[in-house]
PDB file with one MODEL, atoms N, CA, C and O in Angstrom:
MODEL        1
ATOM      1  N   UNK A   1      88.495-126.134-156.880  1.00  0.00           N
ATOM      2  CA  UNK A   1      88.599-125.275-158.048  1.00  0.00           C
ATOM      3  C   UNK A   1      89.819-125.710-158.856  1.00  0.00           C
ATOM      4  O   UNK A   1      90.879-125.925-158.270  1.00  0.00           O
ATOM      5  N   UNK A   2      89.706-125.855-160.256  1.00  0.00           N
ATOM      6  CA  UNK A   2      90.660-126.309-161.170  1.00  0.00           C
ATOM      7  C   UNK A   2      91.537-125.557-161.803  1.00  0.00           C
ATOM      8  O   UNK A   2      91.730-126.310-162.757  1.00  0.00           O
ATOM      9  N   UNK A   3      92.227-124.634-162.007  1.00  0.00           N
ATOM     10  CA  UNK A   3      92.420-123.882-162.652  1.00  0.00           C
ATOM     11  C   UNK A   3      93.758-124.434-163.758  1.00  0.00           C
ATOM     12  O   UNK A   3      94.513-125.317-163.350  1.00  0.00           O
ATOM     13  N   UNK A   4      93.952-123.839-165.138  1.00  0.00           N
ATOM     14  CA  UNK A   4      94.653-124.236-165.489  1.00  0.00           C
ATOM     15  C   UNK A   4      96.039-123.429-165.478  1.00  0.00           C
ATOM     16  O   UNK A   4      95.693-122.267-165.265  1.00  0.00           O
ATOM     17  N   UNK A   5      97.379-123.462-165.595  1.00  0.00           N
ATOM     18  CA  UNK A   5      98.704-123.110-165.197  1.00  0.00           C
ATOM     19  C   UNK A   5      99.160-123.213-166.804  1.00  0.00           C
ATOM     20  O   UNK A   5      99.064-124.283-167.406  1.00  0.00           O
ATOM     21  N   UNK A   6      99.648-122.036-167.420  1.00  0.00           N
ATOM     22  CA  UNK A   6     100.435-121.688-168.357  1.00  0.00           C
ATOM     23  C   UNK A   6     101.354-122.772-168.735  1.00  0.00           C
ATOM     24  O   UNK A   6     102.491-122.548-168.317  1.00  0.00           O
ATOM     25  N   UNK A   7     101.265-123.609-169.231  1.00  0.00           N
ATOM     26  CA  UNK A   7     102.374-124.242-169.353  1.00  0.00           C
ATOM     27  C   UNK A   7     102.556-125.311-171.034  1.00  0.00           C
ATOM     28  O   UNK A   7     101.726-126.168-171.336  1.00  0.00           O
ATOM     29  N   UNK A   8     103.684-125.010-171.824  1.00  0.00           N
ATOM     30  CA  UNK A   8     104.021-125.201-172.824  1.00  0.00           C
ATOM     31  C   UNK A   8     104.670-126.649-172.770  1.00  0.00           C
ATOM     32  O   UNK A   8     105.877-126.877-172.693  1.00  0.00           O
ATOM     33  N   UNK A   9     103.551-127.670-172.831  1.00  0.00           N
ATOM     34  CA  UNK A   9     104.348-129.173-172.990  1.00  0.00           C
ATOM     35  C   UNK A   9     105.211-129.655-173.947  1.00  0.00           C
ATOM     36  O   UNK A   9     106.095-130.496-173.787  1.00  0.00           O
ATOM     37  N   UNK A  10     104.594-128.490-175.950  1.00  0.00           N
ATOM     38  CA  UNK A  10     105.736-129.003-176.455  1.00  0.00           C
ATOM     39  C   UNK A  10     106.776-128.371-176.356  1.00  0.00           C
ATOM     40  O   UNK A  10     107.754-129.101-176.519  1.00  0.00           O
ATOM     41  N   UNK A  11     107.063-127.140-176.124  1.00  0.00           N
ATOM     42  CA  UNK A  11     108.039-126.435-176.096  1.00  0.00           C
ATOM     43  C   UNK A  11     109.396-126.866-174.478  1.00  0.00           C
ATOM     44  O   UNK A  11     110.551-126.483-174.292  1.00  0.00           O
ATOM     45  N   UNK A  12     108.560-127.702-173.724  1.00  0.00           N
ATOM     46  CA  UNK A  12     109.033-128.541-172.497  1.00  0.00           C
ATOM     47  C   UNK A  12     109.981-129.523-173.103  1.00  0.00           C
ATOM     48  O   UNK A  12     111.206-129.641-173.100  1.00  0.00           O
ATOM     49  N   UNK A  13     108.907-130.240-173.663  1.00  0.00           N
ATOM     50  CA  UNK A  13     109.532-131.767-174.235  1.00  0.00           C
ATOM     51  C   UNK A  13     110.623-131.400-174.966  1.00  0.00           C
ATOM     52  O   UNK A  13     111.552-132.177-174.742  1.00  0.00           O
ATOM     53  N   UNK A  14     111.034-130.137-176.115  1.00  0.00           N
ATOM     54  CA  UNK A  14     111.735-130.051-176.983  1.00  0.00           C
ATOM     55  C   UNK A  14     112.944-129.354-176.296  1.00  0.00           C
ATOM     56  O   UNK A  14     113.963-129.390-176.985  1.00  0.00           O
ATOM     57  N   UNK A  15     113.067-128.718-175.076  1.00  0.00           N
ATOM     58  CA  UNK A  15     113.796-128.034-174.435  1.00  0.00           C
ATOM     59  C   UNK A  15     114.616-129.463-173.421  1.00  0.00           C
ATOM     60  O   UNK A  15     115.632-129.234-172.764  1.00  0.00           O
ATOM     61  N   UNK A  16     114.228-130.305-173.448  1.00  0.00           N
ATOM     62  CA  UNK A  16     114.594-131.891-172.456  1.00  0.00           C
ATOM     63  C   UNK A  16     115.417-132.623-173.605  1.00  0.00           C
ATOM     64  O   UNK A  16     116.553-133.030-173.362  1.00  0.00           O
ATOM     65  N   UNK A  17     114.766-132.807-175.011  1.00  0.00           N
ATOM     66  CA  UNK A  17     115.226-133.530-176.270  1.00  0.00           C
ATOM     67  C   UNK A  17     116.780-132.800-176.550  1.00  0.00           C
ATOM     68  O   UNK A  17     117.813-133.465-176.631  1.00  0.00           O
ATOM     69  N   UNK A  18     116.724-131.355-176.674  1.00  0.00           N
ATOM     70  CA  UNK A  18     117.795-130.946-177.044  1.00  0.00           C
ATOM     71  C   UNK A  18     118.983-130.851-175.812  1.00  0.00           C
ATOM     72  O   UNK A  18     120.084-130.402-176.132  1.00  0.00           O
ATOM     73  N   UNK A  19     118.690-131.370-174.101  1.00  0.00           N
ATOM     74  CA  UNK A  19     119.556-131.858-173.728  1.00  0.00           C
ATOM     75  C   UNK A  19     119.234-133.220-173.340  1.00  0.00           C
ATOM     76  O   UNK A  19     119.247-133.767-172.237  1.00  0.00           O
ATOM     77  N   UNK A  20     118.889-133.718-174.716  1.00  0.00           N
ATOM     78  CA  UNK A  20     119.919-135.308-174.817  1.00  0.00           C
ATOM     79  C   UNK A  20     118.798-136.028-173.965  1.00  0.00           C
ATOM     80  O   UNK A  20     119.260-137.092-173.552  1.00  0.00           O
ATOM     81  N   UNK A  21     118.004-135.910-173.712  1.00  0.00           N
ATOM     82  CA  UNK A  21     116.832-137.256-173.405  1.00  0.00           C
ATOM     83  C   UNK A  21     116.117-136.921-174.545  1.00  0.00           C
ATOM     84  O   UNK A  21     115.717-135.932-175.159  1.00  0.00           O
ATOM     85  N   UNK A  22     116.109-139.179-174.624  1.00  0.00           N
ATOM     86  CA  UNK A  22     114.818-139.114-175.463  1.00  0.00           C
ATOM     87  C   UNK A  22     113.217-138.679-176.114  1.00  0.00           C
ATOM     88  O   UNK A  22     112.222-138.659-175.390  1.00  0.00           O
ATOM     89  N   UNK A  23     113.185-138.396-177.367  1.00  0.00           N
ATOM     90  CA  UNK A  23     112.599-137.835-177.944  1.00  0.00           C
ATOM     91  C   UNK A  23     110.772-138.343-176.933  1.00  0.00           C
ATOM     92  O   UNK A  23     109.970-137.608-176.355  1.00  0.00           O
ATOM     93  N   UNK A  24     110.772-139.626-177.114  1.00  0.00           N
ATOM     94  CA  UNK A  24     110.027-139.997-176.148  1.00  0.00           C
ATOM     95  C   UNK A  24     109.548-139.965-175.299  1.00  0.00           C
ATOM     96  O   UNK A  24     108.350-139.799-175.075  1.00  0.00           O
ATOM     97  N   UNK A  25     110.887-140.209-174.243  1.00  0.00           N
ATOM     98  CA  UNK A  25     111.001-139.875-172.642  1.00  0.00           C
ATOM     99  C   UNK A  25     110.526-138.275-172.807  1.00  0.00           C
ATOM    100  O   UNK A  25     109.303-138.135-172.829  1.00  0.00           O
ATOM    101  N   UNK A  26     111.123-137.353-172.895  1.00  0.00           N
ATOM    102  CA  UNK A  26     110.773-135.847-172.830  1.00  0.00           C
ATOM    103  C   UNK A  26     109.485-135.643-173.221  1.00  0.00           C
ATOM    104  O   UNK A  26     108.949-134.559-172.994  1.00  0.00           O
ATOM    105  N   UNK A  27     108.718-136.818-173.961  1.00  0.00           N
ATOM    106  CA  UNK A  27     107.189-136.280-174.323  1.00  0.00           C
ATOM    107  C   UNK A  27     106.304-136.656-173.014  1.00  0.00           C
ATOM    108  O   UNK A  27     105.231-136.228-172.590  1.00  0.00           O
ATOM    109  N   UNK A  28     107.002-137.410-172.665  1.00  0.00           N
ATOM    110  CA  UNK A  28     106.255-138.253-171.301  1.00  0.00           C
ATOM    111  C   UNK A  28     106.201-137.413-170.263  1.00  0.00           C
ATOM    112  O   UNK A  28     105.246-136.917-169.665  1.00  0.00           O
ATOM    113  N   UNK A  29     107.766-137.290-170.088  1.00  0.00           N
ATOM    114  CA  UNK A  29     108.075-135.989-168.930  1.00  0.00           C
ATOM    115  C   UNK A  29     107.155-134.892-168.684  1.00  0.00           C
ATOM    116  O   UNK A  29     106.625-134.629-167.604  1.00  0.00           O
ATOM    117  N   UNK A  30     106.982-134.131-170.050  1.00  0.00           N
ATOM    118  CA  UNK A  30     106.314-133.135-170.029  1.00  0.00           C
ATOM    119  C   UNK A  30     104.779-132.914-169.960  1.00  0.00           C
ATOM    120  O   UNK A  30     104.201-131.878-169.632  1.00  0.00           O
ATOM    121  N   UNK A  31     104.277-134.011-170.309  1.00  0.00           N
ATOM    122  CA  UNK A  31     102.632-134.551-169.774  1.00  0.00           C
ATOM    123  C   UNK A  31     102.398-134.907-168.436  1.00  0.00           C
ATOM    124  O   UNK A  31     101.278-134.734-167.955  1.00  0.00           O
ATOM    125  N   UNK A  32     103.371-135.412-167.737  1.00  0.00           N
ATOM    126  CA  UNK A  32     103.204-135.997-166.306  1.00  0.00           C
ATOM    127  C   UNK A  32     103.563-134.435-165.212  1.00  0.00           C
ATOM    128  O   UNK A  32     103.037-134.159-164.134  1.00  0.00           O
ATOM    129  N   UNK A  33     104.505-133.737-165.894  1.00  0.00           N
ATOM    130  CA  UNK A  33     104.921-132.523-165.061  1.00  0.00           C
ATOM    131  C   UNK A  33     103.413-131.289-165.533  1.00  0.00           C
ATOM    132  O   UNK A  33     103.283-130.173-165.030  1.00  0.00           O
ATOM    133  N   UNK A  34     102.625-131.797-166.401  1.00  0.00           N
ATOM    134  CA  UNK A  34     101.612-130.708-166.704  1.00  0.00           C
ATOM    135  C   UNK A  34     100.500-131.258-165.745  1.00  0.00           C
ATOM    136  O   UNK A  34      99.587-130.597-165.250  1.00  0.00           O
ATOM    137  N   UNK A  35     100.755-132.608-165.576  1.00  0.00           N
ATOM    138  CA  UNK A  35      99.387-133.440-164.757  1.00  0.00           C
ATOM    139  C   UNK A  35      99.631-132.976-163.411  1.00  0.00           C
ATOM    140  O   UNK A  35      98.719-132.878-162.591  1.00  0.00           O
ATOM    141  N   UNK A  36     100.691-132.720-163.188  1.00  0.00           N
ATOM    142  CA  UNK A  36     100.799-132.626-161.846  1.00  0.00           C
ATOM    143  C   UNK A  36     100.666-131.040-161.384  1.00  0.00           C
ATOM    144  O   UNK A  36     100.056-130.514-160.453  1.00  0.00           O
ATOM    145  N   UNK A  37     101.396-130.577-162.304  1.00  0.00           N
ATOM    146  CA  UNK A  37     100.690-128.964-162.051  1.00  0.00           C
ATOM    147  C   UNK A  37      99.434-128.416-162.080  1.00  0.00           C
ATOM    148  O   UNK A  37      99.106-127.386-161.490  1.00  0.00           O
ATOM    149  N   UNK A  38      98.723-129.113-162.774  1.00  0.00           N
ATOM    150  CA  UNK A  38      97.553-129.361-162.773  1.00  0.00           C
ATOM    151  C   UNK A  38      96.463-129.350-161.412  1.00  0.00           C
ATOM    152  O   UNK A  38      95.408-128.805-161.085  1.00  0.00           O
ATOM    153  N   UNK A  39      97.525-130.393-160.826  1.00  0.00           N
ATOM    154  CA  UNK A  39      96.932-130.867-159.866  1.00  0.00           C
ATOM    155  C   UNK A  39      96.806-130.093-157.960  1.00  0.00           C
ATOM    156  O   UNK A  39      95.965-129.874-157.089  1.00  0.00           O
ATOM    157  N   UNK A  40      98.495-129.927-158.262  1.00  0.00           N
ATOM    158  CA  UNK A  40      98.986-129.268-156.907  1.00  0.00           C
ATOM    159  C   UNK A  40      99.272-128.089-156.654  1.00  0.00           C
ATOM    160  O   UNK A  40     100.034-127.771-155.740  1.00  0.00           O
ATOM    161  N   UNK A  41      98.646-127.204-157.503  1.00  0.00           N
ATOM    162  CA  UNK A  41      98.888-126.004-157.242  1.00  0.00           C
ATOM    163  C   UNK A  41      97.881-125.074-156.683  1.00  0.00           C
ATOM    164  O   UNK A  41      96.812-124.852-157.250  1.00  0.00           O
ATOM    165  N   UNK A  42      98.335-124.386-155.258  1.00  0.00           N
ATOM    166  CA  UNK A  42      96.883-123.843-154.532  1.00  0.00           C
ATOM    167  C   UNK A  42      96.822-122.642-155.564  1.00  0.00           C
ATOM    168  O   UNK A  42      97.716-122.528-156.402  1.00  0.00           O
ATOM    169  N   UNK A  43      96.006-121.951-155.517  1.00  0.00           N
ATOM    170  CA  UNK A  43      95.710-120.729-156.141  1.00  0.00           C
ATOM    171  C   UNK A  43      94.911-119.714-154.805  1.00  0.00           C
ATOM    172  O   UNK A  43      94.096-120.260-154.062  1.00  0.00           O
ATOM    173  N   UNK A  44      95.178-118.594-154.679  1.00  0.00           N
ATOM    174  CA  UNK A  44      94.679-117.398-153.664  1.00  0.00           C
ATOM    175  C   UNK A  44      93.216-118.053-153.805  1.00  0.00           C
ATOM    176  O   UNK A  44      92.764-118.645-152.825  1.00  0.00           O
ATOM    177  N   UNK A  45      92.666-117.992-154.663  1.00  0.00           N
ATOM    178  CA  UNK A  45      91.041-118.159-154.677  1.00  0.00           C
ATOM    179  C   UNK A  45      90.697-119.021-154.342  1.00  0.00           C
ATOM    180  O   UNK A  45      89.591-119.050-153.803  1.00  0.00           O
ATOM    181  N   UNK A  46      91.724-120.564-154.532  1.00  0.00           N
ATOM    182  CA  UNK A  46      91.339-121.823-153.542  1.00  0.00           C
ATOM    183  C   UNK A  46      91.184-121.590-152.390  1.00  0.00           C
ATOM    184  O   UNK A  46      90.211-122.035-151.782  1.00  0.00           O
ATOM    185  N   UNK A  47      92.372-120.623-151.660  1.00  0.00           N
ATOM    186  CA  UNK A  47      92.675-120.597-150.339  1.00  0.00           C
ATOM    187  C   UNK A  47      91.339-119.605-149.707  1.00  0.00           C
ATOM    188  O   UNK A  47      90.849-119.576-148.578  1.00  0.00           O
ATOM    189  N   UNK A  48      91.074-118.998-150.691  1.00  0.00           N
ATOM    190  CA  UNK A  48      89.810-117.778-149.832  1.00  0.00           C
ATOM    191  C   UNK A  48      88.283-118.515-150.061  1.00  0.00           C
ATOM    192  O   UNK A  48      87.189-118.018-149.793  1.00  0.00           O
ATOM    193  N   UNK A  49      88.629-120.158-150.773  1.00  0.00           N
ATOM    194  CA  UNK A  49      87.191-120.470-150.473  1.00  0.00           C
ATOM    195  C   UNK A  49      87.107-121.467-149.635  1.00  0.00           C
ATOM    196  O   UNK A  49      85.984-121.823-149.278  1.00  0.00           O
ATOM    197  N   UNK A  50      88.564-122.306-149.009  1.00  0.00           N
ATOM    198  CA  UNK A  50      88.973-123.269-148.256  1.00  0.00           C
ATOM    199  C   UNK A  50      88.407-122.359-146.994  1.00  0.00           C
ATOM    200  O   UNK A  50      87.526-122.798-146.255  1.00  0.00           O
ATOM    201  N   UNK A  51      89.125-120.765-146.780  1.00  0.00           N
ATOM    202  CA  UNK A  51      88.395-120.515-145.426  1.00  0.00           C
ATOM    203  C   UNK A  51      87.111-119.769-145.657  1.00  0.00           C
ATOM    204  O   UNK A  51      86.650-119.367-144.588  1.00  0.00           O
ATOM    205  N   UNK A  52      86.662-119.575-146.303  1.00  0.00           N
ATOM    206  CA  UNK A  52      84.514-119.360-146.131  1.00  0.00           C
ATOM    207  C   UNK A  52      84.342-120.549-145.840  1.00  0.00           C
ATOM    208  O   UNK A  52      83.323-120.524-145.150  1.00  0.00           O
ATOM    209  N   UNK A  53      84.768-121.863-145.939  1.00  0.00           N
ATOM    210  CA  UNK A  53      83.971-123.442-146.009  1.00  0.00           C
ATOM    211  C   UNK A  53      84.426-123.856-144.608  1.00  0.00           C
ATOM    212  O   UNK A  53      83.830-124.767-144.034  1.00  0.00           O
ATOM    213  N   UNK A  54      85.628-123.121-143.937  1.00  0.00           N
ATOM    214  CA  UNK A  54      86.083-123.701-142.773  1.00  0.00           C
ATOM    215  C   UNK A  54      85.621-122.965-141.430  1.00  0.00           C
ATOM    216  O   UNK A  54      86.080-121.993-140.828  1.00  0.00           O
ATOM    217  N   UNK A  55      84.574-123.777-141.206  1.00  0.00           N
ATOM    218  CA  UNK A  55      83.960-123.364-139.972  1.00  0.00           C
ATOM    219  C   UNK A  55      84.211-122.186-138.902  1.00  0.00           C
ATOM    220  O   UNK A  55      85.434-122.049-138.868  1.00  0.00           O
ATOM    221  N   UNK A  56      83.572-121.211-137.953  1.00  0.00           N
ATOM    222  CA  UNK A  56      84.334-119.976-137.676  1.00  0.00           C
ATOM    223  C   UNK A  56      84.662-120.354-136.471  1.00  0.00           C
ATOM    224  O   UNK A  56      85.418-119.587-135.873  1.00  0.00           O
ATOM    225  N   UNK A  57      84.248-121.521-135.804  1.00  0.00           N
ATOM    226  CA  UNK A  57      84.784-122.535-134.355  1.00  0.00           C
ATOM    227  C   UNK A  57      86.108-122.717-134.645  1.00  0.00           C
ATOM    228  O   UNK A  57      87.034-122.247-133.985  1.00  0.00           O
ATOM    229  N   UNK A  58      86.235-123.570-135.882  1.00  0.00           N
ATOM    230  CA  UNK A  58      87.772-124.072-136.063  1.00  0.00           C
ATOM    231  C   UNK A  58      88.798-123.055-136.197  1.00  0.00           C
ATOM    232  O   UNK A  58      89.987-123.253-135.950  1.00  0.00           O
ATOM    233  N   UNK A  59      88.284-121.928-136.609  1.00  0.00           N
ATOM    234  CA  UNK A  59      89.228-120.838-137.060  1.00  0.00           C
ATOM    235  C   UNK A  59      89.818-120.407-135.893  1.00  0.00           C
ATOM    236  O   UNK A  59      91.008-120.505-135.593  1.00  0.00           O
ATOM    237  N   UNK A  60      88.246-119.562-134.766  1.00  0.00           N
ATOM    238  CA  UNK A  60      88.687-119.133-133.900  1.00  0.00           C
ATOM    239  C   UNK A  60      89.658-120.060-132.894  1.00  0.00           C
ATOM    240  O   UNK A  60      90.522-119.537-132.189  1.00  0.00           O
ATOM    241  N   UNK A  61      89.503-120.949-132.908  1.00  0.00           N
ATOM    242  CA  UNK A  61      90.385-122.168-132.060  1.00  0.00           C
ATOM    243  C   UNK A  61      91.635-122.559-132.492  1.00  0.00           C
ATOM    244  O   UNK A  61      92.558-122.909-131.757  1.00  0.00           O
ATOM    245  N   UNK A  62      91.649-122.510-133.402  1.00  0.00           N
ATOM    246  CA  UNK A  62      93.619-122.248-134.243  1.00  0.00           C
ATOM    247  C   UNK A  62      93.859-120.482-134.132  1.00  0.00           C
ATOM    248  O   UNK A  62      95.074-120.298-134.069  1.00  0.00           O
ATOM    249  N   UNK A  63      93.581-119.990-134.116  1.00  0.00           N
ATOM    250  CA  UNK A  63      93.715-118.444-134.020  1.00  0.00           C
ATOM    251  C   UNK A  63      94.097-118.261-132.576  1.00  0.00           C
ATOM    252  O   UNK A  63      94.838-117.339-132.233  1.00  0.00           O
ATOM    253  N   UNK A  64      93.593-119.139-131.721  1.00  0.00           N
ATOM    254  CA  UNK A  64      93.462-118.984-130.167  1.00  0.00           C
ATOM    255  C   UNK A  64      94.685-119.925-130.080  1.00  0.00           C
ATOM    256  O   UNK A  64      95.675-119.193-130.073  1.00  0.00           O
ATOM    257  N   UNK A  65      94.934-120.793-130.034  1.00  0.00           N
ATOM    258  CA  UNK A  65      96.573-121.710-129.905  1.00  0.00           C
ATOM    259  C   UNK A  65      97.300-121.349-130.431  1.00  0.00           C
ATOM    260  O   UNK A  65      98.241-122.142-130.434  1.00  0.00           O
ATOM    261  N   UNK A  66      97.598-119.976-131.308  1.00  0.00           N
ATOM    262  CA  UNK A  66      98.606-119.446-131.789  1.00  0.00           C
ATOM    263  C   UNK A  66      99.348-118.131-131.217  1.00  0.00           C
ATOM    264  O   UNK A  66     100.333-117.415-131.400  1.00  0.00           O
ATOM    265  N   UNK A  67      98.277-118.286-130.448  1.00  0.00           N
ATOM    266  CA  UNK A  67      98.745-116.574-129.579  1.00  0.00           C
ATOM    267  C   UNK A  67      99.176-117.347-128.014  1.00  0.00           C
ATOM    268  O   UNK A  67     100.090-116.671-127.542  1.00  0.00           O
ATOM    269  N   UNK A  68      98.932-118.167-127.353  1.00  0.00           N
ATOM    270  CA  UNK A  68      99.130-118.887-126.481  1.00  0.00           C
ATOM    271  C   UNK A  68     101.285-119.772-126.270  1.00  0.00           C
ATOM    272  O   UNK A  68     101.547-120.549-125.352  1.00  0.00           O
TER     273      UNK A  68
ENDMDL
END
Protein backbone atom coordinates (compact mmCIF):
# COMPACT_ATOMS: atom_id res chain seq x y z
CA UNK A 1 0.00 0.00 0.00
CA UNK A 2 1.32 3.48 -1.10
CA UNK A 3 0.26 6.10 0.68
CA UNK A 4 1.24 9.56 0.25
CA UNK A 5 2.99 11.71 3.43
CA UNK A 6 2.26 15.51 3.69
CA UNK A 7 5.14 16.89 2.65
CA UNK A 8 6.07 20.44 1.18
CA UNK A 9 9.20 20.01 -1.25
CA UNK A 10 9.13 23.63 -2.15
CA UNK A 11 8.72 25.06 0.98
CA UNK A 12 11.76 22.24 2.08
CA UNK A 13 14.07 23.32 -0.59
CA UNK A 14 13.52 27.09 0.33
CA UNK A 15 13.89 26.48 4.11
CA UNK A 16 17.73 24.56 3.14
CA UNK A 17 18.45 27.72 0.48
CA UNK A 18 17.94 30.23 3.18
CA UNK A 19 20.49 28.27 5.33
CA UNK A 20 23.04 28.71 2.77
CA UNK A 21 22.91 25.52 0.51
CA UNK A 22 22.56 25.78 -2.89
CA UNK A 23 19.65 26.87 -4.63
CA UNK A 24 20.09 23.61 -6.54
CA UNK A 25 21.42 21.27 -4.09
CA UNK A 26 18.22 22.06 -1.75
CA UNK A 27 15.97 21.28 -4.85
CA UNK A 28 17.57 17.93 -5.07
CA UNK A 29 17.57 17.38 -1.36
CA UNK A 30 14.08 17.88 -1.12
CA UNK A 31 12.91 15.42 -3.99
CA UNK A 32 15.16 12.61 -2.78
CA UNK A 33 13.92 13.16 1.06
CA UNK A 34 10.12 13.08 -0.53
CA UNK A 35 11.24 9.77 -2.53
CA UNK A 36 12.19 8.29 0.31
CA UNK A 37 9.34 9.09 2.47
CA UNK A 38 7.51 7.92 0.05
CA UNK A 39 8.93 4.91 0.25
CA UNK A 40 9.71 3.89 3.97
CA UNK A 41 7.13 4.73 5.82
CA UNK A 42 4.90 1.83 7.46
CA UNK A 43 1.47 3.11 7.94
CA UNK A 44 -1.08 1.15 10.76
CA UNK A 45 -3.01 -0.11 7.67
CA UNK A 46 0.18 -1.58 6.10
CA UNK A 47 0.84 -3.26 9.30
CA UNK A 48 -2.93 -4.69 9.73
CA UNK A 49 -2.69 -6.08 6.19
CA UNK A 50 1.03 -7.47 6.57
CA UNK A 51 -0.73 -9.59 9.46
CA UNK A 52 -4.17 -10.87 7.62
CA UNK A 53 -1.43 -12.04 4.78
CA UNK A 54 0.84 -13.61 7.49
CA UNK A 55 -0.08 -16.99 7.95
CA UNK A 56 -1.84 -18.04 11.51
CA UNK A 57 1.13 -21.01 11.87
CA UNK A 58 3.73 -18.29 11.70
CA UNK A 59 1.99 -16.08 14.08
CA UNK A 60 1.12 -18.64 16.49
CA UNK A 61 4.87 -19.82 16.48
CA UNK A 62 6.43 -16.30 17.15
CA UNK A 63 3.70 -15.71 19.74
CA UNK A 64 4.85 -19.12 21.25
CA UNK A 65 8.88 -18.18 21.42
CA UNK A 66 8.01 -15.11 23.05
CA UNK A 67 6.47 -16.31 26.10
CA UNK A 68 9.16 -19.09 26.46
Amino acid sequence: MNMNIPFDTLDFARKLASAGVPPAQAEQQSKLLADVLGKSVAFPSDLNTLERNTPRSLRHRNSSSKAA
